[in-house]
C-alpha positions in Angstrom: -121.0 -39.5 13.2 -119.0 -43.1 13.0 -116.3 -42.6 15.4 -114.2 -44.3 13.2 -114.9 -41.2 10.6 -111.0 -39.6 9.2 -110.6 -36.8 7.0 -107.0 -36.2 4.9 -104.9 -34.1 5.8 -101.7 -34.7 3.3 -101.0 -37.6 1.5 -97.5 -38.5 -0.7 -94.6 -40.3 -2.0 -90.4 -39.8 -1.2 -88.3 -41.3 -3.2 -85.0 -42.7 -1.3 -81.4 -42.3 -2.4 -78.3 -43.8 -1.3 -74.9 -42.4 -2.2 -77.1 -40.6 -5.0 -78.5 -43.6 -6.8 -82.4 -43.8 -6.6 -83.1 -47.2 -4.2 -86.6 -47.1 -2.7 -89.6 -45.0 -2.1 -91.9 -44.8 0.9 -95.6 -44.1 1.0 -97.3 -42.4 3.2 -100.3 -40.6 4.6 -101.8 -38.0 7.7 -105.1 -38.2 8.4 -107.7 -36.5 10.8 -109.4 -38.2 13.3 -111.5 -38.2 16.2 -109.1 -37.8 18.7 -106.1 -36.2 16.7 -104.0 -37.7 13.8 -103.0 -40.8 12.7 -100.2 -40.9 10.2 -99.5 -44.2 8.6 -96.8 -45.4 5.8 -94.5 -48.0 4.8 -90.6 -47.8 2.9 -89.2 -50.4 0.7 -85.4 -50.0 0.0 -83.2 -52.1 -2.4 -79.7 -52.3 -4.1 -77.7 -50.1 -4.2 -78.8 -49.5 -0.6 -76.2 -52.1 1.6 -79.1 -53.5 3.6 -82.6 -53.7 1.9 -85.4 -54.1 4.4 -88.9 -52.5 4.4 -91.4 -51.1 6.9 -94.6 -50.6 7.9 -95.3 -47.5 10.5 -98.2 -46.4 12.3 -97.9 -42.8 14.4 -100.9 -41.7 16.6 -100.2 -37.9 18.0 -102.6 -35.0 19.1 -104.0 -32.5 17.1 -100.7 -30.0 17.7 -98.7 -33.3 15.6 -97.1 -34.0 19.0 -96.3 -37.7 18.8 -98.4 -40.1 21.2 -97.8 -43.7 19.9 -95.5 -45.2 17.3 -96.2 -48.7 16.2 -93.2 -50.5 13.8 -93.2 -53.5 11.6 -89.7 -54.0 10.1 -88.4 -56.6 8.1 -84.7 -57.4 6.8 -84.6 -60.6 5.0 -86.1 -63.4 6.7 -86.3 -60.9 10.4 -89.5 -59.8 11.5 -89.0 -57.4 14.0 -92.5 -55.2 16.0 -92.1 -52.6 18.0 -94.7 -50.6 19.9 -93.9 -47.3 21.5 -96.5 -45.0 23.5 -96.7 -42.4 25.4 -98.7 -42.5 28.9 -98.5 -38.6 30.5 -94.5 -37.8 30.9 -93.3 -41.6 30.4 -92.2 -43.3 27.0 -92.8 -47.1 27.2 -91.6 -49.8 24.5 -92.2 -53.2 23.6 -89.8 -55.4 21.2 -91.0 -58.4 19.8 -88.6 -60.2 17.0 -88.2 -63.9 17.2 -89.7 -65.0 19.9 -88.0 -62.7 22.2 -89.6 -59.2 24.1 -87.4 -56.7 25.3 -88.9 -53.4 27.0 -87.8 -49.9 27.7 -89.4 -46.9 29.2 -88.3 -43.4 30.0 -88.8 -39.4 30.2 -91.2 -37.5 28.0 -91.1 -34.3 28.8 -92.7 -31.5 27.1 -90.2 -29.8 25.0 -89.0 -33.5 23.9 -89.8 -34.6 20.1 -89.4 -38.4 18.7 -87.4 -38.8 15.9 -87.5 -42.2 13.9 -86.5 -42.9 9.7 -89.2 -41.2 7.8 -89.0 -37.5 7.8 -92.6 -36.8 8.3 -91.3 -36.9 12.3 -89.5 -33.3 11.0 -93.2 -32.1 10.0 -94.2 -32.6 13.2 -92.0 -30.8 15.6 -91.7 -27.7 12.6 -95.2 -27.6 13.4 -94.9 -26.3 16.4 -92.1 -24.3 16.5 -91.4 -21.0 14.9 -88.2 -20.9 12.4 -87.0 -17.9 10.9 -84.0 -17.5 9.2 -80.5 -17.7 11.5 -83.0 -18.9 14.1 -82.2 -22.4 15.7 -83.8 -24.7 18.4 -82.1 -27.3 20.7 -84.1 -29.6 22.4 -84.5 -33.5 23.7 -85.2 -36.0 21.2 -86.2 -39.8 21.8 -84.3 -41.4 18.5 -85.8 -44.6 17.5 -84.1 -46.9 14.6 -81.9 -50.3 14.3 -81.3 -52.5 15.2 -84.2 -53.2 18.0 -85.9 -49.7 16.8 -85.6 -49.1 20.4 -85.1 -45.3 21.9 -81.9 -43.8 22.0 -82.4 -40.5 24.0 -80.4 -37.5 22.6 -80.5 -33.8 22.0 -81.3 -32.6 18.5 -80.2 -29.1 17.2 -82.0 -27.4 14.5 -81.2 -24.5 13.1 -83.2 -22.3 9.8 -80.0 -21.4 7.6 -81.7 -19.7 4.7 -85.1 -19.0 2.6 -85.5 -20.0 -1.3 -87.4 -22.3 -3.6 -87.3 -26.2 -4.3 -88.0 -27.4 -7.9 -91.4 -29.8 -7.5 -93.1 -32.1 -10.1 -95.9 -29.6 -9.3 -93.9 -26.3 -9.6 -91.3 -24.0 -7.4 -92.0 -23.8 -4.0 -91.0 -21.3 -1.6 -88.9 -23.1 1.7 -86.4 -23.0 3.7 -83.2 -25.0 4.4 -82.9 -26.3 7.7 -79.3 -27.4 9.7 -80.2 -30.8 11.7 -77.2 -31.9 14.0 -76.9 -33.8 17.3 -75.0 -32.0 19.8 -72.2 -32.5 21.1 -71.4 -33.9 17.7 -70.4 -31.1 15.6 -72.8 -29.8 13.0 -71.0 -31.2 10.1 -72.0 -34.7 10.9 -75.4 -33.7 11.0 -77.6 -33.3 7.8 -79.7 -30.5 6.3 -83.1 -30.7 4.5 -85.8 -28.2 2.4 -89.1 -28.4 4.0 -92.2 -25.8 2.5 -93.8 -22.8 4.7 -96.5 -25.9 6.0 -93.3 -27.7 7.5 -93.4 -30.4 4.6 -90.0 -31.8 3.9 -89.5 -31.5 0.2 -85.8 -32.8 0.0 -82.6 -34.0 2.5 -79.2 -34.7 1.7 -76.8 -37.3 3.1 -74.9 -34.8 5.5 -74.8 -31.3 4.2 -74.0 -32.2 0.7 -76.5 -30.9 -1.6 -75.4 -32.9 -4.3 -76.3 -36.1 -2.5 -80.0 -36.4 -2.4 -81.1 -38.5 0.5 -85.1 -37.9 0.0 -87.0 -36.0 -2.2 -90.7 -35.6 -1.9 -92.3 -36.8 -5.8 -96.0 -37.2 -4.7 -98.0 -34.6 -2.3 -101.8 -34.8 -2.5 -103.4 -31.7 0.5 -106.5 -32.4 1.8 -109.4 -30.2 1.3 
C-alpha cells in the first residue's frame, strides 16, 4: 500500500456570518492517513465582515484528533502572512514569516492542553475526546492561535454541555447538544455557545450567546464510508 494512501473521514461547508448577514464560507475536509489525520481547509470572508481576508489551513494530529502541527497561509489585502506550528513531545514551536520578517515562539504542551485557532473543526477535536453530558463542563489549557501574527496566546478554555435538542440541517433534524465556551477568568457571558451533533460536529455558533446571531452554520457535511 502507497504510503501516501488517505481515506475520508468527513468532508463539508460553514457558511460565515457577521452581525447576522451571510459574508463568507469556508471549506474544508478530515481525512485518514497513515500516521493519523490530516484536516485541511481554506475561508474566504467579505463585506459586511470589517476586514476581508482568506485562509488556507493545514492540521496534522493523531488518530485520537489531538492536534500535532498546524500550518497557516493568511492573506489580508496585499499581506501574506505563513505560519507553521508543531508540536515536538511536551513543547509547541512557531515560525512567522510575513514580509520578509520571521518571528518564533515556543512553549508548554502538556497533555490535557487543546489548540484552538478560527475554524471550529478545532471544537471537533477536543469533543472527541472528552465526555459531555448535560450540566457537565471541562476547564482546561488552551494554546489560542489567531491575528494578527497567528501566533499562540496561551489561555484556559471553559466548556460546559448546557442542554440536549435538535438543529434544523439541509439534510434533516439532528439530535445535539448546546455547548457554553468561555475563557476564564472572563466571565461566561463574553464567551460564545455552539450546537455540535453526538460525533462532536459543530452544526452552528452564535456571536456570544445570542442565538439570534448566527456566527457559523454547517450547510455541506459529506461522512466517509
Amino acid at each position: 500500500m502507497s504510503l501516501f494512501t488517505s481515506r475520508l473521514v468527513a468532508a463539508g461547508r460553514y457558511a460565515i456570518f457577521h452581525a447576522g448577514r451571510e459574508c463568507g464560507e469556508e471549506r474544508w475536509r478530515i481525512e485518514s492517513v497513515a500516521h493519523g489525520l490530516v484536516a485541511t481547509g481554506e475561508q474566504h470572508v467579505g463585506a459586511p465582515h470589517p476586514f476581508p481576508n482568506a485562509s488556507e489551513y493545514r492540521v496534522t494530529l493523531t488518530d485520537t484528533m489531538r492536534p500535532t502541527g498546524l500550518e497557516i497561509l493568511w492573506t489580508v489585502g496585499a499581506r501574506r502572512l505563513r505560519a507553521l506550528h508543531e508540536a515536538a513531545g511536551r513543547v509547541w514551536r512557531v515560525r512567522i514569516e510575513t514580509e520578509g520578517q520571521v518571528r518564533e515562539q515556543h512553549g508548554d504542551y502538556p497533555d490535557a492542553c487543546e489548540v484552538e485557532y478560527g475554524t471550529h473543526l478545532f471544537h471537533t477535536f477536543f469533543l472527541a475526546r472528552r465526555d459531555f453530558q448535560v450540566g457537565g463542563e471541562h476547564e482546561f489549557p488552551v494554546l489560542r492561535i489567531g491575528p494578527p501574527w497567528m501566533a499562540v496566546t496561551p489561555e484556559r478554555l471553559l466548556v460546559r454541555c448546557v442542554e440536549r435538542g435538535t438543529v434544523e440541517t439541509p439534510w434533516g433534524a439532528t439530535a445535539a447538544r448546546r455547548y457554553v465556551s468561555s475563557s476564564p477568568p472572563q466571565p461566561e457571558a463574553e464567551g460564545y455557545t455552539f450546537w455540535a451533533d453526538d460525533d462532536g460536529m459543530v452544526l452552528e455558533s452564535c456571536e456570544g450567546l445570542d442565538a439570534s446571531r448566527p456566527w457559523m452554520r454547517l450547510t455541506e457535511l459529506t461522512r466517509g464510508s
